[in-house]
C-alpha positions in Angstrom: -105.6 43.7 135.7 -108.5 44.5 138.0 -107.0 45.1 140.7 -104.9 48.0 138.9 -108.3 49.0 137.2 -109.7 49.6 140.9 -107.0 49.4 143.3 -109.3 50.9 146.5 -112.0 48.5 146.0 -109.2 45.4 146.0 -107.2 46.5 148.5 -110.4 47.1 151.1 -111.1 43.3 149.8 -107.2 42.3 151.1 -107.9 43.8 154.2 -111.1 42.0 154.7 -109.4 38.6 153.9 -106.9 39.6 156.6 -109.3 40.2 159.2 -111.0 37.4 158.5 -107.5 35.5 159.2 -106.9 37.1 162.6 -111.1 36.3 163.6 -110.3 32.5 162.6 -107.5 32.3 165.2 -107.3 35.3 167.0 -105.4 34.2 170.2 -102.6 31.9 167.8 -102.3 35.3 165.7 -101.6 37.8 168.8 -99.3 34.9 170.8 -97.6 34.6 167.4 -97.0 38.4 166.8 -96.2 38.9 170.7 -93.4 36.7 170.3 -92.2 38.1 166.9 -91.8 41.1 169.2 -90.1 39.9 172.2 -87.4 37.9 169.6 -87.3 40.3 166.8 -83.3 40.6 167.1 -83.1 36.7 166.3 -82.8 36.0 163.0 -84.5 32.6 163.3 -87.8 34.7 164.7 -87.6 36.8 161.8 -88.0 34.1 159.1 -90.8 32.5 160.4 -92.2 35.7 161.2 -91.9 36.7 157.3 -92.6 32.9 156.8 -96.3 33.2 157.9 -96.7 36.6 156.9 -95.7 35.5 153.2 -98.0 32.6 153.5 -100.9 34.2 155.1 -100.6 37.6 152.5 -100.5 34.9 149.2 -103.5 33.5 150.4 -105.7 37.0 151.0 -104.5 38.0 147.1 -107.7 36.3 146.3 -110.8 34.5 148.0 -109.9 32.6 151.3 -111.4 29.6 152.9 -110.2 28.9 156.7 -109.2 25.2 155.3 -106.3 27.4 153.5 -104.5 28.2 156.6 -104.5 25.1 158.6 -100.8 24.4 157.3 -99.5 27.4 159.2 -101.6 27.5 162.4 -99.0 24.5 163.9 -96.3 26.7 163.1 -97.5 30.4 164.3 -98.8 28.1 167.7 -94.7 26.5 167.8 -94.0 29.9 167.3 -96.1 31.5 169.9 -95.6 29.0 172.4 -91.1 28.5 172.1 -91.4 32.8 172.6 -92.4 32.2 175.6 -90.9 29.5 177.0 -87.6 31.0 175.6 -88.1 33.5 178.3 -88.2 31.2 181.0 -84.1 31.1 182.7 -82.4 27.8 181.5 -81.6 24.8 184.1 -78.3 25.2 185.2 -77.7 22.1 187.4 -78.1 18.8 186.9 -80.7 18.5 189.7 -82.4 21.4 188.1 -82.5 19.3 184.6 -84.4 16.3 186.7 -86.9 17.9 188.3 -87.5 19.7 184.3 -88.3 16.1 182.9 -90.5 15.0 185.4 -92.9 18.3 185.0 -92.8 18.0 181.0 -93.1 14.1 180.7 -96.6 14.0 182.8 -98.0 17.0 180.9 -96.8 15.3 177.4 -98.6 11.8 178.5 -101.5 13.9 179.8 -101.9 15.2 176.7 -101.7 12.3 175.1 -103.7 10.3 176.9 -106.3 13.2 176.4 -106.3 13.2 172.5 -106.7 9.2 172.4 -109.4 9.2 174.7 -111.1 12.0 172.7 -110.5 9.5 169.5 -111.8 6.8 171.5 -115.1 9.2 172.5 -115.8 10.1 168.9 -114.9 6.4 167.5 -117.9 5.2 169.5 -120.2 7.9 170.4 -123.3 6.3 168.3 -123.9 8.0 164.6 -127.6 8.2 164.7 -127.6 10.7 167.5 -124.9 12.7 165.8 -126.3 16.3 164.6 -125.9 17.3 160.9 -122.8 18.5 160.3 -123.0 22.3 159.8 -123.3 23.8 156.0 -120.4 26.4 154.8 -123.4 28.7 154.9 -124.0 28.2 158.6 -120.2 28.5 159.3 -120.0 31.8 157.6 -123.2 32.9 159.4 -121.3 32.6 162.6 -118.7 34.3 161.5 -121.0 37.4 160.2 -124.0 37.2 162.2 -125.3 40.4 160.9 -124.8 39.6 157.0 -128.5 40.0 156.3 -127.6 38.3 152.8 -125.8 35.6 154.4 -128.6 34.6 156.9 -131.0 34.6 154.0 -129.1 32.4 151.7 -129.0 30.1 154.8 -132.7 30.1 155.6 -133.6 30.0 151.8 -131.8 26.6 151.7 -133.7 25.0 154.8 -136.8 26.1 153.2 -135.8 24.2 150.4 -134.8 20.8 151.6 -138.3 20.6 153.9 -136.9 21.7 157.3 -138.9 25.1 157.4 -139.8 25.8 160.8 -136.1 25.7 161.5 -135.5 28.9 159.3 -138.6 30.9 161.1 -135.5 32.5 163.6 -133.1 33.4 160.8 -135.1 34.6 158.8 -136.9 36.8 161.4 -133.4 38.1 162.1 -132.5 39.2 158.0 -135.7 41.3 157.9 -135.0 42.9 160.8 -131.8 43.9 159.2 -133.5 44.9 156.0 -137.0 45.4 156.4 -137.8 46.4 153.2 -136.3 43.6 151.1 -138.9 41.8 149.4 -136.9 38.7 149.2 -136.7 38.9 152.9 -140.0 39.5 153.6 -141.3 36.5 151.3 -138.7 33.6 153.1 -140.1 35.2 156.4 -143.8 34.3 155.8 -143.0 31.3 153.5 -141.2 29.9 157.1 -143.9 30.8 159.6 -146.4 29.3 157.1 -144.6 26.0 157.1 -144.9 26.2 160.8 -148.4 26.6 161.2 -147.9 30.4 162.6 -149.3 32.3 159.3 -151.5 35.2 159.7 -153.5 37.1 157.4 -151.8 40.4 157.8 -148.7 38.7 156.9 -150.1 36.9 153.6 -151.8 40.8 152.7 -148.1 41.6 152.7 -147.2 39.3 149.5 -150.2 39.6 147.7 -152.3 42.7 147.9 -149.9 45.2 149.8 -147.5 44.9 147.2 -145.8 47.7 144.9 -147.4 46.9 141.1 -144.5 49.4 139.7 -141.7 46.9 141.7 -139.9 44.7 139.0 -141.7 40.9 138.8 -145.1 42.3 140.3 -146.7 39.4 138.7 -144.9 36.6 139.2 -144.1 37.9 143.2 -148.4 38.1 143.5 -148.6 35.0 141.8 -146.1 33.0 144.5 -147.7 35.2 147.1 -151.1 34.0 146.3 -149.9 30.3 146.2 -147.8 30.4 149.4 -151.3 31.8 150.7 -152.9 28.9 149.4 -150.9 26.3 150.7 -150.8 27.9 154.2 -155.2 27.6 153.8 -155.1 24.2 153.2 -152.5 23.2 155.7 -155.4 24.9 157.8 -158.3 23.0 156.5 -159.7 26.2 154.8 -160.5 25.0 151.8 -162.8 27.5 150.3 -160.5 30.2 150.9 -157.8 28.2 149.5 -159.6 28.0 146.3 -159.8 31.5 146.4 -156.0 32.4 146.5 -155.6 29.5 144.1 -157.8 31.1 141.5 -156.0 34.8 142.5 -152.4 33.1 141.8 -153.8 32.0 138.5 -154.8 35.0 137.0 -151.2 36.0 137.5 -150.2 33.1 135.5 -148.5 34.4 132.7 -148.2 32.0 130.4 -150.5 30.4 127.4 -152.3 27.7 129.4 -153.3 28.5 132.8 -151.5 26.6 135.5 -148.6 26.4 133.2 -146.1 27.9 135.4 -148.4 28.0 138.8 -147.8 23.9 138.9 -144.2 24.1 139.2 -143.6 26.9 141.7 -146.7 25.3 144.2 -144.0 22.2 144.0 -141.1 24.6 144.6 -143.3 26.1 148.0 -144.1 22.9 149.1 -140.5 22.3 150.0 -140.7 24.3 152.7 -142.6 22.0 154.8 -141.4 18.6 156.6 -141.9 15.4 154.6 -145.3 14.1 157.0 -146.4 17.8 155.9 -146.2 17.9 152.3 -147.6 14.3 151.6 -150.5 15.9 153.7 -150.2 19.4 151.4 -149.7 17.1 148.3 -153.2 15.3 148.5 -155.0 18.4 149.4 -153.9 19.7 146.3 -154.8 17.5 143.8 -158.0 17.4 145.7 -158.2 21.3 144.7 -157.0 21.1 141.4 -156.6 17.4 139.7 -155.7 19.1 136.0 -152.7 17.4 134.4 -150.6 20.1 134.7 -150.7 19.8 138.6 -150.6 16.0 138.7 -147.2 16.1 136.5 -146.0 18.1 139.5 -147.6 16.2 142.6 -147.7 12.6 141.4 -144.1 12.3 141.7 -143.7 13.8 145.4 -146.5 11.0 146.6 -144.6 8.4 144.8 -145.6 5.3 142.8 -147.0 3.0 145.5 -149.0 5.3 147.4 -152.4 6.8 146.5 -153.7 10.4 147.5 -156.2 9.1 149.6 -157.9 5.4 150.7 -161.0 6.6 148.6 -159.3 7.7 145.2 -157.5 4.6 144.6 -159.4 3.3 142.3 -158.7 6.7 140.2 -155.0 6.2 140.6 -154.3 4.8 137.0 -156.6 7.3 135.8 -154.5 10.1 137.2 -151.5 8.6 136.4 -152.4 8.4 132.0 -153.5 12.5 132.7 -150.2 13.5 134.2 -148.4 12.6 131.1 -148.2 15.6 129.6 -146.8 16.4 126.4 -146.1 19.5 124.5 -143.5 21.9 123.4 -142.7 23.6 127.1 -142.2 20.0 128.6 -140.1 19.0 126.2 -138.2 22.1 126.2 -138.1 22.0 130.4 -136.6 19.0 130.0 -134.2 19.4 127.8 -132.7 21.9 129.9 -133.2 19.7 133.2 -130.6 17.5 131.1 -128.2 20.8 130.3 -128.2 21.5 134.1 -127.2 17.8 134.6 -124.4 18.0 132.3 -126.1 15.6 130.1 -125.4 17.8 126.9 -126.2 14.8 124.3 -129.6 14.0 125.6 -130.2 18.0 125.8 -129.7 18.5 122.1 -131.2 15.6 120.7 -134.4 16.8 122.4 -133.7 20.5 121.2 -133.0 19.2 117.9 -136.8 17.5 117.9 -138.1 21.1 119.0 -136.5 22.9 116.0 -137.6 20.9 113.2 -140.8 21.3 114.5 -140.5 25.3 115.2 -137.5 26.2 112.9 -138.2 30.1 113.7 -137.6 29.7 117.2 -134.9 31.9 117.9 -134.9 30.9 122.5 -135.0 27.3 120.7 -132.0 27.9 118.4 -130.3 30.0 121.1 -130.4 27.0 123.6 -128.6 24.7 121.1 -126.3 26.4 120.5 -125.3 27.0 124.4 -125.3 23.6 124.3 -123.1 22.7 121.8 -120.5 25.3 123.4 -120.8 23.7 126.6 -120.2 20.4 124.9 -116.7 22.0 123.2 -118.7 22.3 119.5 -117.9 26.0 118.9 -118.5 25.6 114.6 -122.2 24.3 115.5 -122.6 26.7 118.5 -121.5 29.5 116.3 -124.1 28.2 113.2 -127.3 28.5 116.0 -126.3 31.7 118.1 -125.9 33.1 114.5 -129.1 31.8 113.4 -130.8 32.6 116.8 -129.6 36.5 116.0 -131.0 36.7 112.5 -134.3 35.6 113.5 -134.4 37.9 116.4 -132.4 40.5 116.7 -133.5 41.9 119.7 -132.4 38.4 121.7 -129.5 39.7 124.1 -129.0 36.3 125.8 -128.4 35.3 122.2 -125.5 38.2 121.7 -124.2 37.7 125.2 -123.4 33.1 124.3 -122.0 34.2 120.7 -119.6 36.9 122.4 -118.2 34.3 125.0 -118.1 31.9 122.4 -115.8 34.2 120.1 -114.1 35.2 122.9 -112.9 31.3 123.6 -111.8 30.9 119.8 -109.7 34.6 120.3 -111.8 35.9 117.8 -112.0 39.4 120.1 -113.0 42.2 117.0 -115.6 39.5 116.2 -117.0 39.2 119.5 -116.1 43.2 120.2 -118.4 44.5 117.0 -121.2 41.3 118.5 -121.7 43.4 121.5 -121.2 47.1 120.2 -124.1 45.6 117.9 -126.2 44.5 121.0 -126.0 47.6 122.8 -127.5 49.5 119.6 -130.5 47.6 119.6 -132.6 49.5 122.4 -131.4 46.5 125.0 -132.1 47.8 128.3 -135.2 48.5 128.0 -135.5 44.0 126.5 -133.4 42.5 129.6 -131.6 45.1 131.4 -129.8 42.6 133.2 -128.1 40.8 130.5 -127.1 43.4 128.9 -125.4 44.7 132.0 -123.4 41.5 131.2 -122.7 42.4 127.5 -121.4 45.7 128.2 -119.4 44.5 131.0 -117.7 42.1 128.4 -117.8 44.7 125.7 -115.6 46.7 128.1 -113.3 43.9 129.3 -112.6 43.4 125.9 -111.8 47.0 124.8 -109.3 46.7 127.5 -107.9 43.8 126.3 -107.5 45.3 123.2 -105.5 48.3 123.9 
């Protein structure tokens, strides 16, 4: 159906796939197709030429991996490799036969003896020494080294698992490509920063120097002014830490100050290698020791290990103020559990929320996602509903009812759901979602028809 709705755009996307085939194993594909040529008035040739194509042209129908193909690479190589040899002039003596066998018998045991002593190499070859094996991510960057997109994704997720000054290269390379992406621009300090090579005219750049009318301006000053923080302290600059601290603070946009600052200073401290952060960690509960920030950093030092030799005697202290409780918490960890799959757990900590705030239409809203995800579509229904009547301007709300209708092939339902969303002024609420609502509100008109 969608490829007849936009037959250009999915046929550019099967030509791709094929010439992502042929860049896979370029020399098996042109040895394969040269002797398709040479023996195209044998029948034999023919079919496994159609053979492969049939298999290879199912496969690019719709997203390929290069795992896919390995079934037909042994028979386009056997294909490439009896073309030729079917050119070579037949033995026609017996003497001729002999001296045949003793030149393919030493290259067969040659071979062989090659593969089992590359076995033998990689059955001992000692596994501490080994290098990690490369991501999908890594693979595809190969593949596309210019994918600016690509390259990012990659460097984002060594920022993420502490190995920082690794992605400094990469991403130096994706805003190059696109100099002008802020996303870009952000990974590129957060990297040098974990490597000790921060400057001020590249912190100016995430903070100050940045658009106010560009979507997120406050939460991208906010992380800007943290990142800047973290890269003062890993300096000793204390002083001017605080400063940036207090900067990313006022950006804060929630209730109680700190409330979502805590959190993404954890998320930015992933960046740097483990002997790093414990370091970061202690200077920052140094700076700010508030509960909110010791719910975040207490965990990263770990239970047996104090910030410093002269605060251990504070430790327990510490440890009673990081327990905070409140509605947010609870609610942040009820969806920790929905992310985990742990749907039960999720609800029966939603459920303590709603009693308590029975107006809550997010509150409702999440329960009822919940229960859809858990196969409840009656009690997902009863809370999307419920969700909508107290707000009616809640598209994420419109957007879980539709899909839920849509399950149960209740399509008018979900169809006069979404025609209702799109009346109630909902680009200018979350422009995003309800991209998503009219995309299903027009998948299901077609549907319809």
């Amino acid at each position: 159906r969608q490829a007849g709705s936009h037959p250009l755009r999915y046929a550019a996307g099967f030509r791709g796939r094929l010439w992502l085939v042929f860049r896979l194993e370029p020399v098996l594909c042109l040895a394969a197709a040269a002797a398709l040529w040479i023996h195209r008035r044998r029948e034999s040739y023919r079919l496994a030429g159609l053979f492969c194509l049939y298999f290879i042209g199912m496969h690019c129908l719709l997203s390929i991996e290069g795992r896919y193909l390995e079934p037909i690479w042994a028979l386009m190589a056997t294909l490439g490799i009896s073309g030729f040899v079917a050119l070579l002039p037949p033995p026609k003596t017996t003497a001729q036969h002999e001296r045949l066998h003793w030149i393919i018998w030493p290259v067969l045991a040659a071979g062989a003896a090659g593969a089992c002593l590359t076995l033998y190499f990689l059955g001992t070859y000692p596994t501490d020494s080994l290098l990690p094996v490369r991501s999908r991510l890594a693979r595809a960057v190969v593949l596309s080294p210019k994918d600016a997109w690509l390259i990012h994704l990659e460097d984002r997720d060594l920022l993420q698992t502490g190995r920082g000054p690794f992605a400094v290269s990469g991403a130096q390379t994706a805003l190059s490509l696109q100099p002008k992406n802020g996303a870009f621009l952000f990974a590129y300090v957060w990297a040098i920063a974990t490597e000790g090579k921060g400057t001020e005219e590249w912190m100016a750049r995430i903070t100050t120097d940045l658009d106010p009318l560009a979507g997120g301006y406050r939460n991208k000053v906010r992380d800007g002014y943290l990142l800047k923080t973290l890269w003062l302290l890993d300096r000793g600059d204390r002083t001017g830490a605080a400063k940036a601290y207090e900067a990313s603070l006022k950006m804060d946009g929630s209730p109680q100050p700190g409330r979502q600052t805590a959190p993404r200073l954890k998320f930015l401290l992933s960046g740097w290698p483990a002997a790093a952060r414990m370091s970061l960690v202690r200077r920052v509960i140094r700076l700010d020791a508030s509960p909110l920030m010791l719910a975040e950093m207490l965990p990263l030092l770990g239970e047996a290990e104090a910030p410093d030799s002269g605060s251990k005697s504070l430790w327990p202290r510490m440890k009673a103020n990081a327990r905070v409780d409140g509605p947010e918490e609870t609610h942040r960890e009820a969806m920790e559990h929905q992310r985990r799959l742990e749907y039960a757990q999720a609800i029966r900590l939603l459920d303590g929320l709603i009693s308590d705030y029975p107006a809550n239409a997010k509150l409702r809203g999440d329960r009822g996602v919940a229960f859809a995800l858990m196969g409840r579509s009656p009690s997902a229904v009863e809370d999307l509903e419920a969700a909508i009547r107290i707000d009616p301007y809640y598209p994420s709300a419109y957007l879980s009812l539709g899909g839920v209708l849509t399950s149960r092939k209740e399509y008018g339902k979900a169809l006069d759901l979404y025609e209702a969303a799109l009346r109630h002024e909902c680009f200018k609420i979350d422009p995003v979602t309800c991209r998503d609502i009219r995309r299903e509100r027009d998948r299901l008109k077609t549907l319809s028809r």
